[in-house]
C-alpha positions in Angstrom: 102.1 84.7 96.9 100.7 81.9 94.8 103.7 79.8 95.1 103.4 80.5 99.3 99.9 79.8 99.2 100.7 76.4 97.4 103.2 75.6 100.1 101.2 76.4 103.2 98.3 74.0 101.5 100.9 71.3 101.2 102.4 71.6 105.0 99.0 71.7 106.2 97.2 68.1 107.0 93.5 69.6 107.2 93.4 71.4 103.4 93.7 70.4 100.1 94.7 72.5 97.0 91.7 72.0 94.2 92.5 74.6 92.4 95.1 77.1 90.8 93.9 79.9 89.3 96.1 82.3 87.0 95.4 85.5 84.7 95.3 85.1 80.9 98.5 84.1 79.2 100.5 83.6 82.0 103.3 81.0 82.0 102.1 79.0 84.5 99.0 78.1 82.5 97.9 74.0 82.1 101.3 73.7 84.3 101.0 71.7 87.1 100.5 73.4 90.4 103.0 72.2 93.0 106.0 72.0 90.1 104.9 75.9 89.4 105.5 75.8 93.3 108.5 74.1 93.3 107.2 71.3 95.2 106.9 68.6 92.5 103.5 67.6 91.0 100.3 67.6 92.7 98.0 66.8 90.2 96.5 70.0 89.6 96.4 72.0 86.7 96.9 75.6 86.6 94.1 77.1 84.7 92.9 80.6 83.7 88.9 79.8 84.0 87.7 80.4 87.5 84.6 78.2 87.1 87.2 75.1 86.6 89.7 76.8 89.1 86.0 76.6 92.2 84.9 73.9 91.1 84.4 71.8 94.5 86.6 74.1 96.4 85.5 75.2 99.8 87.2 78.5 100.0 88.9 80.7 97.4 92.1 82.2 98.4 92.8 85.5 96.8 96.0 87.8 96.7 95.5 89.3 93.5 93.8 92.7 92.3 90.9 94.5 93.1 89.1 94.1 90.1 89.3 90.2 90.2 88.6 90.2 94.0 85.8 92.0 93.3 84.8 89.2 90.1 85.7 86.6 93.1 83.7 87.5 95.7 80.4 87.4 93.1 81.4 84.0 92.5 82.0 83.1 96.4 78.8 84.4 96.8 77.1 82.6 94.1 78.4 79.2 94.5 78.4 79.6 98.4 82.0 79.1 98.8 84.3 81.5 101.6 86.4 84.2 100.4 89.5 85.1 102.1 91.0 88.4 100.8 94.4 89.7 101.2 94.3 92.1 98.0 95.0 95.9 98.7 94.4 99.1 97.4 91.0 98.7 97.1 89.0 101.5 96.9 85.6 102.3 99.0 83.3 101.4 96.1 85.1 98.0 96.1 84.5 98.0 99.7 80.8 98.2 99.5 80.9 95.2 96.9 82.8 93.2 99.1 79.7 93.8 101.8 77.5 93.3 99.7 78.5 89.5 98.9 79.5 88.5 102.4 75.8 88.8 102.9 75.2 85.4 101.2 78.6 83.7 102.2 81.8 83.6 104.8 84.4 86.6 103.8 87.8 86.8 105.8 89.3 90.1 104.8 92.4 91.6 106.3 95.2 93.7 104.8 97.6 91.1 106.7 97.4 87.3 107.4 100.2 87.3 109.4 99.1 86.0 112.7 102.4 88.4 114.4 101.0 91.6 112.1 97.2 90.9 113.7 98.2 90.6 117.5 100.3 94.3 116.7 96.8 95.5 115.6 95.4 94.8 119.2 98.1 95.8 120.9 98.2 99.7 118.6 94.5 100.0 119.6 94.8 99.5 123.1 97.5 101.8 123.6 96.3 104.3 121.3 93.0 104.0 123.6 95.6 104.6 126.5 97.8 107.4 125.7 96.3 110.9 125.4 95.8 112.4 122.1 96.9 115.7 123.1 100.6 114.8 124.4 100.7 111.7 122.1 101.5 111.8 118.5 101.0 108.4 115.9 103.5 107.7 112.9 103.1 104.7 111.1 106.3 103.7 108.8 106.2 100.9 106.3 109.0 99.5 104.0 108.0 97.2 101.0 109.4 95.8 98.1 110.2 98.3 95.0 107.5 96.4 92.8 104.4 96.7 95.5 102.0 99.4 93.3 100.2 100.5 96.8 100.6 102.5 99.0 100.0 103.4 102.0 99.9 99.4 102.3 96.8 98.0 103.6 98.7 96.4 106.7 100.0 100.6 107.2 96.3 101.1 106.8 95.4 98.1 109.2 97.5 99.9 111.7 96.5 103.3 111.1 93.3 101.9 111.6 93.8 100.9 115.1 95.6 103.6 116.1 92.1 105.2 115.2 89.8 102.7 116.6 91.5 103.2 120.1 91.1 107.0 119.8 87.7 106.6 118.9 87.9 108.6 115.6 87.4 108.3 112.2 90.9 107.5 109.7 90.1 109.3 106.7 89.1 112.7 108.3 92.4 112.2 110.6 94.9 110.4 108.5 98.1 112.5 106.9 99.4 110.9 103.8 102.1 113.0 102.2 104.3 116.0 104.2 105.8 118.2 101.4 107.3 121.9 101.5 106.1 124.2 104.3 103.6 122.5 106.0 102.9 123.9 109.4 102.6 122.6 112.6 101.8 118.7 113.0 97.6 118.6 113.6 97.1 117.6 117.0 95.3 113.9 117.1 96.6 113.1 113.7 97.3 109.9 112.6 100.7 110.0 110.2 101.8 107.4 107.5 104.9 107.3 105.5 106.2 105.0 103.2 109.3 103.6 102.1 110.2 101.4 98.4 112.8 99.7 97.6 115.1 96.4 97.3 113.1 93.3 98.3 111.9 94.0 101.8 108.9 91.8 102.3 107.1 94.1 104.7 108.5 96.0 107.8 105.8 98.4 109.3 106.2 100.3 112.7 104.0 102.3 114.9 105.6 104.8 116.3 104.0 107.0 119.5 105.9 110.1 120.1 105.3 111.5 123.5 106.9 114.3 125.9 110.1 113.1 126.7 109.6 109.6 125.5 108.8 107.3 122.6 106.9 103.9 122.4 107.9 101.9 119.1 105.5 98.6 118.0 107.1 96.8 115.3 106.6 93.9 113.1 109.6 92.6 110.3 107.9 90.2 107.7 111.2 87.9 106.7 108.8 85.2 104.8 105.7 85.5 102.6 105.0 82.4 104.0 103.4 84.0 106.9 100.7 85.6 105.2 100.0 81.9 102.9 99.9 80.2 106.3 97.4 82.9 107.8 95.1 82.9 104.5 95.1 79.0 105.0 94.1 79.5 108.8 91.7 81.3 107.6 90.3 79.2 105.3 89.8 76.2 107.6 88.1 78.4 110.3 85.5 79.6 107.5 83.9 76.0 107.6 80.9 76.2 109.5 80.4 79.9 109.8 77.3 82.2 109.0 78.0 84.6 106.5 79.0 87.5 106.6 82.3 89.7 106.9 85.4 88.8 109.1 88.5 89.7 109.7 91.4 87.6 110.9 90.6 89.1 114.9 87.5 87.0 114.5 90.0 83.8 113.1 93.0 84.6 115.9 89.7 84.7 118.5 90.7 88.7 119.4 88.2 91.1 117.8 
């Protein structure tokens, strides 16, 4: 994702990389940025300080992990710089920190950049807000990559989370996340996930509605991490010149 994030900065006239940040002893370190990339030199150095990696940047873009996001967002927050968060598998306590420092700057989070990924979000809420609970069951099926650590993924969970939004309910008290052995009956209103490893699949995730006689399938296919780079950049350019606080990439694409 750094690499795609390096290339959606280059193709795109209104930013400019300052900055490459990677973790302790990595290769890339005091290489330069675009040949890391694959684009030839840019003139900036990767680094593993994030003081020198900020340093006159106007937004941070960060795929990583949540305990760096977490040591990010302080620093957004500090230096008054945007934050725009595609980690996953953060958990609710990482969450709260994340609120906490988008009250003294911009924060873009979304488990997806991908512009195609949000627009499915809108269109699972609205016809989860449609179709009846009690004759219409939600799936949601995601395929990833065998090295992704997460899961369900946080686009799944995106999803999942529209599906809810649109029944008006809460996720966590609704949500089924593993079906093993005997396990009864399907809960009426659940919301189901299921997910798939393996090969290099960049991302495929489908909401499925099962009806009486009849089935609606949403779908998106990610073929490209460049989707999700060009997004995070998208995002980053909208940031200038908002209040702080929280958003998502509804708020960016102008649908929330």
């Amino acid at each position: 994702m750094g690499q795609a994030l390096i290339g959606a900065i280059a193709n795109d006239p209104a930013a400019r990389l300052s900055g490459a940040l990677e973790r302790e002893g990595a290769d890339a370190i005091l290489r330069d940025a675009g040949e890391v990339a694959g684009l030839g030199a840019n003139g900036v150095t990767v680094t593993a300080d994030p003081d020198e990696a900020f340093d006159g940047a106007d937004a941070i873009l960060d795929f990583t992990a949540p305990a760096a996001t977490r040591a990010f967002a302080d620093m957004a927050a500090q230096k008054g710089i945007a934050h725009i968060i595609g980690t996953t598998g953060m958990s609710a306590d990482d969450e709260a920190h994340v609120h906490l420092a988008a009250e003294r700057t911009v924060i873009v989070k979304s488990g997806n950049m991908s512009m195609g990924v949000i627009l499915l979000s809108v269109l699972v809420e609205r016809a989860a807000a449609a179709l009846e609970a009690s004759d219409w069951d939600i799936e949601v099926l995601e395929m990833h990559h065998k090295h992704k650590v997460d899961a369900p993924s946080g686009t799944a969970l995106l999803l999942g989370q529209a599906a809810a939004t649109g029944r008006d309910i809460d996720l966590d008290q609704n949500s089924v996340r593993m079906r093993d052995g005997h396990t009864g009956p399907r809960a009426a209103g659940a919301i189901g996930f299921a997910t798939l490893r393996g090969g290099s699949v960049v991302g495929d995730h489908s909401v499925i509605m099962a009806g009486p006689g009849e089935r609606l399938v949403l779908s998106h296919h990610a073929e490209d991490r460049g989707i999700f780079a060009r997004g995070a950049v998208k995002a980053a350019i909208w940031s200038r010149g908002q209040a702080p606080g929280l958003y998502s990439m509804r708020d960016v694409l102008g649908v929330s």
